[in-house]
C-alpha positions as CSV (number, residue, x, y, z in Angstrom):
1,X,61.6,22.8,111.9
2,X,63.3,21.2,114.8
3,X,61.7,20.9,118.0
4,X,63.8,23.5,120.0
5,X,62.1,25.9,117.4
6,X,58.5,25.0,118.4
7,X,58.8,24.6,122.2
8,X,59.5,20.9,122.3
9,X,57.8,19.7,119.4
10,X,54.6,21.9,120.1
11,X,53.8,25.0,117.8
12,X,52.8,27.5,121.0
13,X,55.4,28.4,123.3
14,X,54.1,29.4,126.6
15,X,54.9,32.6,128.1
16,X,56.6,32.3,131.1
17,X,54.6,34.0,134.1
18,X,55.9,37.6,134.9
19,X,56.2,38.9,138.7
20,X,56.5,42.6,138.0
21,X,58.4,44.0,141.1
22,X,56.8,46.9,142.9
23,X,58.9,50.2,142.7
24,X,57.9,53.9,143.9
25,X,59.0,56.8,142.0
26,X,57.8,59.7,140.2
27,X,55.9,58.2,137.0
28,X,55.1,55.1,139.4
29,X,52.5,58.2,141.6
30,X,51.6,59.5,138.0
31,X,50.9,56.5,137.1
32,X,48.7,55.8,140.0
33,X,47.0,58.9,139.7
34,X,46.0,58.2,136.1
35,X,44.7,54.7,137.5
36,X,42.8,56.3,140.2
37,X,41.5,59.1,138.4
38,X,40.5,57.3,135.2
39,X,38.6,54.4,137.0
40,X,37.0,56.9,139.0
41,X,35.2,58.3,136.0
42,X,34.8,55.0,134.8
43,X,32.9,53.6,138.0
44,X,31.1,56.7,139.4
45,X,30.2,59.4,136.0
46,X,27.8,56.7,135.6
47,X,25.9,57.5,139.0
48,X,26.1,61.4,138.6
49,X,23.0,63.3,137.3
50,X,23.1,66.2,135.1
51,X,19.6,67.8,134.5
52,X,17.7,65.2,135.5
53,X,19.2,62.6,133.2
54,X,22.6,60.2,133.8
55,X,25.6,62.3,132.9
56,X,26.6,59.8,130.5
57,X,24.1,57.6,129.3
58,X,24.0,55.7,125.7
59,X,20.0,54.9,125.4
60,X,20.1,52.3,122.3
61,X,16.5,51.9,122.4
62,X,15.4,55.0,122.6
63,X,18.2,56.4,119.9
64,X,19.1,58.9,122.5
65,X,22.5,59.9,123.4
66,X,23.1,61.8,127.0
67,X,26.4,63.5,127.7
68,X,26.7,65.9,130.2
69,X,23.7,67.1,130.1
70,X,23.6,67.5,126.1
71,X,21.1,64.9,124.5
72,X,22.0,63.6,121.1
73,X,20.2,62.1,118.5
74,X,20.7,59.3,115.6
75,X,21.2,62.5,113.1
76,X,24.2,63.4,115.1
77,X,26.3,60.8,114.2
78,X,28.8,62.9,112.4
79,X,30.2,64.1,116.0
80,X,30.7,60.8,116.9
81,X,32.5,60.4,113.6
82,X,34.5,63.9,114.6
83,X,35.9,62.5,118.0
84,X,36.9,59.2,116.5
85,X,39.2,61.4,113.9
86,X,40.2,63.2,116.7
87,X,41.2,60.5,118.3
88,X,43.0,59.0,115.7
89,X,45.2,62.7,115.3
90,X,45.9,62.8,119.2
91,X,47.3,59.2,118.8
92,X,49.5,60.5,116.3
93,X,49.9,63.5,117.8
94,X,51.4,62.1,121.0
95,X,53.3,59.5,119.6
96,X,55.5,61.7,117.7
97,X,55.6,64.0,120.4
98,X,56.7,61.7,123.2
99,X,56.0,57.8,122.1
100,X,53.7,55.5,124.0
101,X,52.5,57.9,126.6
102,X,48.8,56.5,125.9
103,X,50.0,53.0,126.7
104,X,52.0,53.4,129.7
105,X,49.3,55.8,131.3
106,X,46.2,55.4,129.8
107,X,45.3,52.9,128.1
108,X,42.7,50.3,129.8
109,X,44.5,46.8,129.4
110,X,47.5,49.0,131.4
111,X,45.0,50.5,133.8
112,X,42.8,47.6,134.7
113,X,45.9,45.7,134.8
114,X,47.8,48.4,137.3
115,X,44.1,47.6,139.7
116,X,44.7,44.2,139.6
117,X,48.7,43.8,140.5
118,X,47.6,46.0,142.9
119,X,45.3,43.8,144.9
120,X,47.6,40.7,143.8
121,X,50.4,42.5,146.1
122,X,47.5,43.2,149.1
123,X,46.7,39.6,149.1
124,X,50.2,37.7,148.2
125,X,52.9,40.0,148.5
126,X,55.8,41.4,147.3
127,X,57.8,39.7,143.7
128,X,59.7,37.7,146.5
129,X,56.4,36.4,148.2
130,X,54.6,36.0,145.3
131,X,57.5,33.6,143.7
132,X,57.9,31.7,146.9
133,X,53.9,31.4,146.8
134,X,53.8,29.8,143.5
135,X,56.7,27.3,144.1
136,X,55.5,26.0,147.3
137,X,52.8,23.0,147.8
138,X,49.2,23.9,148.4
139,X,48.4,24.6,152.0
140,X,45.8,26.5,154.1
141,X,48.1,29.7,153.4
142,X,48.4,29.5,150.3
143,X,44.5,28.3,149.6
144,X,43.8,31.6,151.8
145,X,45.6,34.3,149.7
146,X,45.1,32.4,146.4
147,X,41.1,32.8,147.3
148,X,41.5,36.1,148.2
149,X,43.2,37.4,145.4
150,X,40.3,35.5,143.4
151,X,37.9,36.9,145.6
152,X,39.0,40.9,145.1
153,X,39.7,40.1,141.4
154,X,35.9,38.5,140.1
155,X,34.5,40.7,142.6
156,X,36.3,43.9,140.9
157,X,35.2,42.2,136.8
158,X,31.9,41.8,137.8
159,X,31.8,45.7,139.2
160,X,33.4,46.6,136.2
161,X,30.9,44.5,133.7
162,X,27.9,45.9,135.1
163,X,29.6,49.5,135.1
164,X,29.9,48.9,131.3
165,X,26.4,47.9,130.9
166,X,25.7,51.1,133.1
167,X,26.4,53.3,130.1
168,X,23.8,51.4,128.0
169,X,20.7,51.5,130.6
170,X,20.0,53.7,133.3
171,X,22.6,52.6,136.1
172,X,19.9,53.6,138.9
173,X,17.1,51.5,138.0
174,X,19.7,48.4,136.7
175,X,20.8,48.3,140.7
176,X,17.2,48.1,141.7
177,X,16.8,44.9,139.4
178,X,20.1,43.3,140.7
179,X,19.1,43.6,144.3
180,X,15.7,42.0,143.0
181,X,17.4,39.8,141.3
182,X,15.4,40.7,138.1
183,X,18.3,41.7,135.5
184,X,17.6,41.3,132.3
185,X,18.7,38.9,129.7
186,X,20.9,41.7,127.7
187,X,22.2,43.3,130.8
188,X,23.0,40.2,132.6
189,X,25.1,38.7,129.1
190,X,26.7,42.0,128.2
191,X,28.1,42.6,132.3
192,X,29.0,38.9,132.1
193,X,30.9,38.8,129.1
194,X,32.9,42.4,130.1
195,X,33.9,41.1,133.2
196,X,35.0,37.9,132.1
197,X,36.9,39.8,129.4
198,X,38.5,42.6,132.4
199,X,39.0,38.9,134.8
200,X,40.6,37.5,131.4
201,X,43.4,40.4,130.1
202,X,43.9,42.2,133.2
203,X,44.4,38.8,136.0
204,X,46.1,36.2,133.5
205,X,46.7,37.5,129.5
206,X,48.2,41.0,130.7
207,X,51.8,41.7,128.9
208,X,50.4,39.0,125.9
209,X,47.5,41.8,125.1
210,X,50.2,44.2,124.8
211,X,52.4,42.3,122.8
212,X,50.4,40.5,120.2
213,X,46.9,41.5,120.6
214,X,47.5,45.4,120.3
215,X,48.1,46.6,116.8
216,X,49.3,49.6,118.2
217,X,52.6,47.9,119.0
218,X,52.5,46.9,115.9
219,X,52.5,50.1,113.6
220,X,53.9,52.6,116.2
221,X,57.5,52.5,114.4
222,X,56.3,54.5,111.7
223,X,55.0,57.3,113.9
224,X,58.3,57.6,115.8
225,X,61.7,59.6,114.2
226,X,65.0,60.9,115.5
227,X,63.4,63.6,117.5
228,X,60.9,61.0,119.2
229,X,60.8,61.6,123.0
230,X,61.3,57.8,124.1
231,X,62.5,55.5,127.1
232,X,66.3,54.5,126.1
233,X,69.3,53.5,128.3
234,X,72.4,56.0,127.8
235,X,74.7,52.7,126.3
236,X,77.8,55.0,125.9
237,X,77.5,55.9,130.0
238,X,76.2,52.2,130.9
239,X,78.4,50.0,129.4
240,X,80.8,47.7,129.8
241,X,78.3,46.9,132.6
242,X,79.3,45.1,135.5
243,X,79.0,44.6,139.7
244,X,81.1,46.9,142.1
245,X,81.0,47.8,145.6
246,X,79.4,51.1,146.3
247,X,82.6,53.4,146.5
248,X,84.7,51.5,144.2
249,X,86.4,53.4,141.5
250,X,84.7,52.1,138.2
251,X,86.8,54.2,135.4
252,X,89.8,52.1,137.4
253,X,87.9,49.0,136.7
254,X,86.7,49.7,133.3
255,X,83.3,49.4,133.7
256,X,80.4,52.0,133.0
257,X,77.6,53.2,135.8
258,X,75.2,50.2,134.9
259,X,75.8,48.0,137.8
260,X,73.6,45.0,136.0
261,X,71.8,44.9,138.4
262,X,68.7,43.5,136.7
263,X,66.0,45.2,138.0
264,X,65.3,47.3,135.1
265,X,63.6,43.8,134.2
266,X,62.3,42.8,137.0
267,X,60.0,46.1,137.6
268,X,59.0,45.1,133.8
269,X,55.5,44.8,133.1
270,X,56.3,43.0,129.8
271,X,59.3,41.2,130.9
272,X,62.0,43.2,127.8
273,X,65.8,44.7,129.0
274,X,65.6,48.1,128.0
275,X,69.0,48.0,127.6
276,X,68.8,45.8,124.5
277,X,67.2,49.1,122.9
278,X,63.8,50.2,121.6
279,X,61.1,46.8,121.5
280,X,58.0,46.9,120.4
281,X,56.7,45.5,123.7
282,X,58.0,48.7,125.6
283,X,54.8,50.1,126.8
284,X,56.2,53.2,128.4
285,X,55.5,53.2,131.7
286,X,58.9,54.2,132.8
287,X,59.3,52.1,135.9
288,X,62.5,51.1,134.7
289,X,63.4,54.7,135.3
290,X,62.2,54.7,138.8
291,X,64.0,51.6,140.0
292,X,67.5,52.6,138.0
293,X,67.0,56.3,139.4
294,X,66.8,54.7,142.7
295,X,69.6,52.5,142.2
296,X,71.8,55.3,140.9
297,X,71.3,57.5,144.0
298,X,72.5,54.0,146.1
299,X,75.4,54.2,144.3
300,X,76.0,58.2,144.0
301,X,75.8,58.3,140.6
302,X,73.9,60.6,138.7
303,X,70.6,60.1,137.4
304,X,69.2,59.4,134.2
305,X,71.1,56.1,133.0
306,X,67.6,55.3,132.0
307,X,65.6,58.4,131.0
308,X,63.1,60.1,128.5
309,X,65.1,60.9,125.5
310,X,65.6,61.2,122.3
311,X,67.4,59.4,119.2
312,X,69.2,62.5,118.3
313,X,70.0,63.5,121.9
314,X,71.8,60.4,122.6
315,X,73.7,60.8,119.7
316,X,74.9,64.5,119.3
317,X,72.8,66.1,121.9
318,X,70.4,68.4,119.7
319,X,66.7,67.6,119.6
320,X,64.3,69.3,117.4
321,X,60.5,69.4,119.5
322,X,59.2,71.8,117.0
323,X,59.1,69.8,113.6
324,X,56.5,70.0,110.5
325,X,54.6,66.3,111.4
326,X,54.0,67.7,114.3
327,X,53.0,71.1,113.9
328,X,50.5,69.5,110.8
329,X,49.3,67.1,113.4
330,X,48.7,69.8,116.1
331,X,47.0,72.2,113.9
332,X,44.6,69.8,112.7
333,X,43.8,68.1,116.2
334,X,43.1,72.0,117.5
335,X,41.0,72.8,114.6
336,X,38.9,69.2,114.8
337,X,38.7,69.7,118.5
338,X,37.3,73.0,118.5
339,X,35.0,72.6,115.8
340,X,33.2,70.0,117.2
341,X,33.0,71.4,120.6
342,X,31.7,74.5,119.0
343,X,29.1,72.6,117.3
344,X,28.2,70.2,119.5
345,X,27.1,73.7,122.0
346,X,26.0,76.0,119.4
347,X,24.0,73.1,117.4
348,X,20.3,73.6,116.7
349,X,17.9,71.6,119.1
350,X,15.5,71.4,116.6
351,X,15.2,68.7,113.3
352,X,12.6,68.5,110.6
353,X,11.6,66.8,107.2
354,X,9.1,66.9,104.9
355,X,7.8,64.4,102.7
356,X,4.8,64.8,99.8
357,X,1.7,62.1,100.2
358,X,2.9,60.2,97.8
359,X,-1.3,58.8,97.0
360,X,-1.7,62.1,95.3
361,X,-0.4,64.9,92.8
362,X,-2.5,68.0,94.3
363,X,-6.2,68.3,95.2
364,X,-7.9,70.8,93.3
365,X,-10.5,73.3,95.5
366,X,-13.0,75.3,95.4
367,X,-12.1,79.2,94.9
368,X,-9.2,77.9,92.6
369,X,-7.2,76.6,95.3
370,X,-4.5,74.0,94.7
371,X,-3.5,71.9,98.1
372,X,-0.7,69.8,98.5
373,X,-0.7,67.4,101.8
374,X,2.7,66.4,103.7
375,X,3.9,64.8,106.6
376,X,6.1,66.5,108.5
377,X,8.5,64.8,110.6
378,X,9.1,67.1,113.8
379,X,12.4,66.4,116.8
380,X,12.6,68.3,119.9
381,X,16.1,67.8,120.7
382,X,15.3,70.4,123.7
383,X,15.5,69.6,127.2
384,X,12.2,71.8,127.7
385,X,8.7,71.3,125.6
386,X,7.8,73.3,122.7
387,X,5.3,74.9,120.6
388,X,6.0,75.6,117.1
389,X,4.7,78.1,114.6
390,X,5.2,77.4,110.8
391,X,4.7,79.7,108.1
392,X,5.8,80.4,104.4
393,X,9.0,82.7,103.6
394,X,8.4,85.6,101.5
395,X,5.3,84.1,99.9
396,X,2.0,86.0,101.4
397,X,-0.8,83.9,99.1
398,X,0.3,80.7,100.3
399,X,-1.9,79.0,103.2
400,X,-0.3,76.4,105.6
401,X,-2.9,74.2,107.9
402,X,-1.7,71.7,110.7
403,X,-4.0,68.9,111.5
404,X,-3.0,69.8,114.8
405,X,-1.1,72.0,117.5
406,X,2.0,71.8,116.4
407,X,3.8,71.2,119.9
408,X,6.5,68.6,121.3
409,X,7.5,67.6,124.4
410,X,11.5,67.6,125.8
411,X,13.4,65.0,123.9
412,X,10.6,63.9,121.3
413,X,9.8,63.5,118.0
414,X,6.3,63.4,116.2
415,X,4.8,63.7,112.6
416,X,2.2,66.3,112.0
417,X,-0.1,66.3,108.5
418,X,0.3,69.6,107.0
419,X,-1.3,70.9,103.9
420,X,-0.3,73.9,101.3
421,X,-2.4,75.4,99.3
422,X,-1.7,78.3,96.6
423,X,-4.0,79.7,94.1
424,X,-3.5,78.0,90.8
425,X,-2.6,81.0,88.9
426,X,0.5,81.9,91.6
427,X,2.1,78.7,89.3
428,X,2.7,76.2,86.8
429,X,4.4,72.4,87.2
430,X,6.3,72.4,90.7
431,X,7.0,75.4,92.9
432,X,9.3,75.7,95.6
433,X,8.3,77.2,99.2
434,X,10.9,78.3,102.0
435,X,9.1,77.3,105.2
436,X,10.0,78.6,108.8
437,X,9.1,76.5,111.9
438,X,9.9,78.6,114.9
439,X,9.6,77.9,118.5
440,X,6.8,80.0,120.4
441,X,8.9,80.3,123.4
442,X,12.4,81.3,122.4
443,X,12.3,82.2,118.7
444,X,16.1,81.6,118.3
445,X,15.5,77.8,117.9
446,X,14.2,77.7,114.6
447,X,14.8,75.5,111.0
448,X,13.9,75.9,107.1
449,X,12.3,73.9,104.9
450,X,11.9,73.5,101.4
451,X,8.4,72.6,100.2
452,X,7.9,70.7,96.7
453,X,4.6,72.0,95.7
454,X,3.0,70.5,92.5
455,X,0.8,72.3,90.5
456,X,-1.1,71.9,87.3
457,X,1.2,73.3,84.2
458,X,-1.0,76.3,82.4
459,X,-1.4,76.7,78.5
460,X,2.2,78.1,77.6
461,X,4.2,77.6,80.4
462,X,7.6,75.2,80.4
463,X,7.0,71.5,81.9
């Protein structure tokens, strides 16, 4: 391998720094309003309070789970597992649909990112400034807005770090222990190492997370067909490319509308020509849409040299939006979707097992009584406290005792000694009971349980 092929005899090329230029347009606002929007839910759902507990609030040690208003437990993991699915089908979903809408809008590397060119431009400039910044000696000027850039930037990552740590332990009582200066060990590692990693990808790595730390860019190819709504430049309007004077005739000159212009690239977050087709480092933002929209209106051409299309429209104009990936994906994504929300409303907020004293078969008592002693493992998944009533299903001999009232408070769980006894004669080996344990207050939160009770096996019965 010669050396031209490893970057002068090294085996990492660097990337040559990017100076995105600024342009205003339609997705640029929609893209802004997905920036402001999504880091305002970010940065302030934490402080909101929804019956008396953080809106969104992910209590590790406590094994409690609080979203909007809706507590959830350890046993409710298989939601989590139900929006992670769903996830995965939306991904899909919209990438068929209309490619890397996630990316260019949503996504946080492309959001965080979006904050921080943002205050890069407040403190250094347009792409013009910001170049002649970087190529100029230090001096006070360029000492001043280098520092404030820094400044808004570490500033903004360590907001954001203890934000993230926010979600883990109650935000309200973390900013009492920063003002003390008492933050804990966990919380003060965990908001460090976030806001290093926001400081990190969104001020320097940026387009390089895209390009070869996101698998995404990797494997979205085989989510995308013909009918795939995508960013493309219209080659057969565009080319042969070429500069004109606004005015001049270019079918006389032979030359198509594209006026190569460049800045298609220079708006670039990721530094590709669009017009060398579909890259895996396009990330969909559609600024290159803005600026040659812009550009074409200069010139009095019409729009849409660079657009949203698709594969098939560009070649013979018919696109099909309604097509079976999609229509399997959509189903399943509004079927998940619902399921879950219905559950996740409708579920029961109460949880109970029962397990046999293992130190003993059955205790034999007076009368000719056989008892059996449990524990019973009670969860209140309530916002309110509650007393509980249990009692045997269709079985009118049996006796159930508590060791004690048999009440909870909101959010708690406890284990209560019960014991069953059953004349011997109502069995033989191990009987099964149906047991009901039924709020006092509002009899519509109620579970089943089955009982194991073992009793001696009489003369002539099966073992």
């Amino acid at each position: 391998m010669n050396q031209a092929a490893t970057g002068g005899g090294t085996l990492y090329r660097k990337e040559p720094k990017l100076y995105p230029r600024y342009v205003d347009g339609r997705f640029a606002r929609l893209r802004n309003l997905a920036m402001y929007v999504l880091l305002g839910l970010y940065y302030f759902l934490p402080w909101i309070q929804i019956g008396g507990s953080q809106s969104v609030l992910f209590d590790l040690p406590a094994r409690k789970f609080f979203i909007f208003g809706m507590t959830f437990w350890p046993q409710d993991f298989i939601y989590l597992a139900l929006l992670l699915i769903s996830a995965g089908l939306s991904l899909f979903f919209f990438t068929a649909l209309a490619g890397r809408l996630w990316c260019g809008f949503a996504c946080p590397q492309t959001v965080w990112t979006e904050a921080f060119l943002m205050m890069e431009r407040w403190t250094e400039g347009n792409r013009q400034k910001r170049l002649k910044l970087d190529a100029m000696p230090w001096n006070l000027e360029k000492f001043l807005r280098k520092g404030a850039k820094q400044f808004l930037w570490i500033t903004f990552s360590i907001w954001t770090g203890l934000t993230f740590v926010g979600f883990f332990t109650p935000i309200r009582g973390m900013a009492g222990n920063i003002v003390s200066f008492n933050l804990g060990p966990w919380e003060t590692f965990w908001s460090t190492f976030y806001g290093l990693a926001t400081y990190g990808n969104a001020g320097y790595l940026r387009a390089q997370v895209c390009k070869y730390m996101c698998p995404y860019a990797r494997f979205q190819s085989a989510m995308f067909d013909q009918d795939t709504l995508i960013i493309s430049y219209d080659e057969r309007r565009g080319e042969p490319r070429g500069g004109r004077s606004k005015g001049a005739d270019r079918k006389q000159q032979g030359l198509g509308d594209c006026i190569n212009c460049t800045l298609c690239v220079q708006v670039c977050p990721t530094g590709i020509d669009i017009r060398d087709g579909l890259q895996y480092e396009c990330i969909a933002c559609a600024a290159c849409i803005d600026v040659c929209d812009q550009v074409m209106d200069k010139m009095d051409y019409p729009r849409g040299l660079i657009r949203y299309t698709t594969e098939s429209a560009l070649k013979h104009g018919n696109t099909r939006v309604i097509r079976p990936r999609l229509v399997v994906y959509g189903t399943l994504l509004l079927v998940l979707i619902g399921g879950t929300l219905w559950s996740m409303t409708h579920r029961m907020p109460l949880r109970a097992d029962l397990i046999r004293d293992r130190n003993a078969l059955y205790r034999e008592l007076p009368g000719g009584m056989i008892e059996n002693v449990y524990t019973m493992k009670v969860t209140n998944m309530d916002d309110a406290p509650h007393r509980y009533s249990l009692s045997v299903a269709g079985n009118t001999v049996a006796e159930i005792e508590a060791g004690r009232p048999l009440q909870l408070a909101a959010s708690a769980t406890d284990g209560f000694t019960i014991r069953i006894r059953l004349p011997a004669a109502e069995g033989s080996g191990v009987e099964t009971l149906s047991l009901e344990l039924v709020a006092d207050e509002d009899p519509a939160i109620r579970t089943t349980l089955d009982a194991k009770v073992l009793m001696p096996v009489r003369p002539g019965s099966p073992d």
